[in-house]
N, C-alpha and C positions, 0 to 999 in steps of 0.2 A: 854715730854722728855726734861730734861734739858741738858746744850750744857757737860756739866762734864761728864753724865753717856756716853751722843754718843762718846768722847774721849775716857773713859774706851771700850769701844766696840773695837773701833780702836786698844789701844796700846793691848789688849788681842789678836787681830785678829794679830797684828803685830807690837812689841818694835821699837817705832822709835824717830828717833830726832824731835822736835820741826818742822823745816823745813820741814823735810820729812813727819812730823804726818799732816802739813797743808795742802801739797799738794796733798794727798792720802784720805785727809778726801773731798777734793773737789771734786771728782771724785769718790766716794761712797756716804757715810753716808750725805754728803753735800747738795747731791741732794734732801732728805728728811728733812734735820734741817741746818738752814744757820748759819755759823758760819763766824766770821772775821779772820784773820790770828792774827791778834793784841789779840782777843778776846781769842783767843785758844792757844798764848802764855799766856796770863794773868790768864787759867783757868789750865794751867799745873803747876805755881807756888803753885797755891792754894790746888790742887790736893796732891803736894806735902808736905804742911803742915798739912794739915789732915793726912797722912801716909797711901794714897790710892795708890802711885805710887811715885818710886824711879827713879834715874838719875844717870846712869854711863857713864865715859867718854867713849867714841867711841874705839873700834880698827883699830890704821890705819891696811896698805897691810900688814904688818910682823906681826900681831897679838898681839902688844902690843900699849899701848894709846902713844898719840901725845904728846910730847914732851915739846909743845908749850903751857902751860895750859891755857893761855888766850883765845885760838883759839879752845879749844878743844870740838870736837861734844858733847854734850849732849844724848844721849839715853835714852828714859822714858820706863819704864816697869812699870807691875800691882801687886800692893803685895797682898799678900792676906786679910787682911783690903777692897782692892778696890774691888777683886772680890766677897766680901760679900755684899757690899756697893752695887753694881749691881744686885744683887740676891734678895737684901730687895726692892729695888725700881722697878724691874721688875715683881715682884708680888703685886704691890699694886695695886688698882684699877684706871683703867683710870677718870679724871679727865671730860673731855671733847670729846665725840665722833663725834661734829659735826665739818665741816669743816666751819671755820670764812674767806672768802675774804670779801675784800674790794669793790669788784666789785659789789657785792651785794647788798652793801649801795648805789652805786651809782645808779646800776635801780632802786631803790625803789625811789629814786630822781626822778629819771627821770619819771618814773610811776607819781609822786607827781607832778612836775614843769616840765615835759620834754613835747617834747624830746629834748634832751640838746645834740643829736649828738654825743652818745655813740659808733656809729657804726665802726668806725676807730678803738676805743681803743679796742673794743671785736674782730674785725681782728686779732690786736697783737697781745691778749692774747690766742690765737686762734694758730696763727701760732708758739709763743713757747711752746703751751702746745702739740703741734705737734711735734717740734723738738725733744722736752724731751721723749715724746711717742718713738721716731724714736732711739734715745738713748738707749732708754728701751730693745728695738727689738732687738734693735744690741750686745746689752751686754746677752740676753735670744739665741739668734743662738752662740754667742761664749761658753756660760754655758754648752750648753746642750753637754752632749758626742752624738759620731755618734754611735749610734746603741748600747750605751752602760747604765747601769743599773747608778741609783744616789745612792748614800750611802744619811745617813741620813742628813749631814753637807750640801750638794748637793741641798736636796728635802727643805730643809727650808729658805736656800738663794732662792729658785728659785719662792717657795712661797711669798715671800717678794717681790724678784722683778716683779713678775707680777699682786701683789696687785697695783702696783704702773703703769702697764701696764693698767690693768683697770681702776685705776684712771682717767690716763690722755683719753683714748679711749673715760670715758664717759663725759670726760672734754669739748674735742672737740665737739660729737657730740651735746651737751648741746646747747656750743657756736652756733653751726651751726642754730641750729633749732631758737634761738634766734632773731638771724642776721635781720630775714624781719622783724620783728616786731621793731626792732631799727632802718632800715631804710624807717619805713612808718610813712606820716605825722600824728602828732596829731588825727586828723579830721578823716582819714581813719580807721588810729586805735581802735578810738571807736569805727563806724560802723562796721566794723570785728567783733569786743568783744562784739556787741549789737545782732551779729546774733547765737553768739554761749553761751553766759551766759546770763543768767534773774537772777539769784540770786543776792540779795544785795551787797553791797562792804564789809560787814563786813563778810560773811558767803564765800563770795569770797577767801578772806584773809584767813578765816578757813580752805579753802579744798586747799587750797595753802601751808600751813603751813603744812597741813596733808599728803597729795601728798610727800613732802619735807622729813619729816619724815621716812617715808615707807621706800624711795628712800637711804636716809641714812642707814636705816636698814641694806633693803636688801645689799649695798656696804660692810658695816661692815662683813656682813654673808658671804660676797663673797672669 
């Protein structure tokens, strides 16, 4: 997803000023695609020369624009050019299903030359991918009506947001299961790993990669 089309999502969900599109994309679509505020002004200019989205001044309280032209709000909306623009790129094929951390690189370090005392940093990552979870939760109890039916707008927000529920749930318990093998020594580690695989390090890596796979799958399916 590039950071253009998450904006078009936004100003279609809701025409806003520059300001207002920053702080409202932080707090949704943010959470899934990181944008700067610098970035997401510099990409509503551009938006604008393409003639995917227009810029009218603001209504002040009385309903007519501000006076003061220098100061005057901005409001971007989507023309019809962008929401076709949207339409062509949301049907295209995904690019990349797998998820790329960085973290990743680093145990495979650490497997190589470690352990290099990763165990702190997968804490962190561990306790924000909690908090986010915890986010998630809290925005899935305010969605849901009480006892009440979802229209279709409803049922595909709530799909979204609990792909992102699963995400983090199986993020965590990943982390978790990790954790002792990141805080045992070298030396003990092998002995573990020598009572439970006899396969080579190459064939190793095979059913690790395959495992890995699967596990991708099945998330995507989910």
């Amino acid at each position: 997803m590039s950071t253009q089309h998450a904006l078009l999502i936004s100003l279609i969900e809701a025409p806003s000023s520059g300001y207002d599109l920053a702080r409202r994309f932080d707090r949704s679509i943010g959470y899934f695609w990181h944008a700067t505020h610098q970035q997401i002004y510099r990409e509503l200019g551009r938006m604008a020369e393409a003639g995917w989205i227009a810029a009218e001044d603001a209504p002040v309280a009385n309903g007519t624009a501000s006076g003061d032209k220098k100061n005057r709000k901005k409001v971007y909306s989507v023309l019809p050019a962008g929401r076709a623009e949207l339409a062509r790129w949301a049907l295209l094929p995904c690019a990349d299903l797998n998820q790329r951390e960085d973290i990743l690189i680093r145990l495979r370090a650490d497997a190589v030359i470690g352990p290099l005392g990763l165990a702190d940093e997968m804490k962190r990552m561990i306790a924000l991918h909690q908090q986010r979870l915890e986010i998630y939760q809290a925005i899935e109890r305010k969605e849901l009506p009480a006892g009440g039916r979802l229209d279709r707008v409803q049922q595909l927000r709530l799909a979204m947001l609990r792909r992102g529920i699963r995400y983090e749930q199986d993020w965590v318990e990943w982390g978790r299961e990790l954790l002792p093998w990141l805080d045992t020594p070298a030396q003990n580690a092998s002995a573990q790993a020598s009572a439970h695989v006899t396969a080579s390090p190459g064939s190793m890596m095979a059913n690790v990669q395959g495992s890995t796979a699967q596990s991708d799958t099945a998330r995507n399916l989910g």
